[in-house]
C-alpha positions, -999 to +999 in steps of 0.1 A: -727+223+295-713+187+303-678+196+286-663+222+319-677+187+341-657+164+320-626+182+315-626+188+358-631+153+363-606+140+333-574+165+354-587+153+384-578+114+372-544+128+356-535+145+387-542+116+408-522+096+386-494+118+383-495+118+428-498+079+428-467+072+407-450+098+425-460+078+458-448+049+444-415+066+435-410+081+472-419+046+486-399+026+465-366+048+473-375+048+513-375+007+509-343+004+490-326+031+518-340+005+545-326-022+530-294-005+524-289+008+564-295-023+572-272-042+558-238-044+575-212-019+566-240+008+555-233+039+562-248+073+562-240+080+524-242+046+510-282+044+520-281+088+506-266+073+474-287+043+475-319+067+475-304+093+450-300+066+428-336+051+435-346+086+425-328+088+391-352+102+365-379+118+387-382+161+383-387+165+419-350+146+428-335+176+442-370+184+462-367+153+480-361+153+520-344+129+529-350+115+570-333+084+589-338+076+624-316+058+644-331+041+674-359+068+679-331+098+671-333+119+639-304+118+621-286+149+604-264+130+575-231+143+569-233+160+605-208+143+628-199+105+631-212+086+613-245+070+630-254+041+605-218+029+607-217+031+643-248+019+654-248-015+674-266-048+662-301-047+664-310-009+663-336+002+645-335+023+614-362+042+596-358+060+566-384+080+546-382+098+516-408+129+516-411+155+490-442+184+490-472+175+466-467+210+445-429+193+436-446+155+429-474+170+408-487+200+394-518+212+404-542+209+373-572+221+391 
């Protein structure tokens, strides 16, 4: 009676875990592509690469979206100038790293 209880509750730790590391993962890369857009000289695929490489190992690379913003403005990579490269001292760059939770982790439940 007690054994379908445990066995729920024992995937539900595993697939928690499993989503955690992932976190960790996606955060990780999103860090390392801030730090690499701003640093001077970046450019749009030096912080791409920087991520990709970040990302090396995980299942779910290809999965991953990939989103800079430039001073408020989403960013299409590869689209156009360049807009790391070209943006003046003192903008402000975000870049996230997002990837859906059926890619980071299988659902056990």
């Amino acid at each position: 009676m007690v054994l379908p209880i445990l066995l729920f509750v024992l995937l539900a730790f595993v697939e928690f875990g499993l989503m955690l590391m992932s976190q960790q993962g996606l955060a990780a890369a999103s860090s390392l592509g801030a730090r690499q857009a701003a640093l001077t000289g970046a450019t749009e695929a030096s912080v791409v690469a920087t991520v990709d490489n970040a990302l090396a190992g995980w299942s779910w690379k290809a999965d991953r979206e990939l989103v800079v913003v430039v001073d408020g403005v989403k960013i299409d990579p590869f689209v156009g100038p360049d807009q790391i490269a070209n943006a003046p001292t003192g903008s402000v760059i975000s870049v996230s790293v997002n990837v859906k939770t059926d890619k980071a982790a299988p659902n056990l439940l």
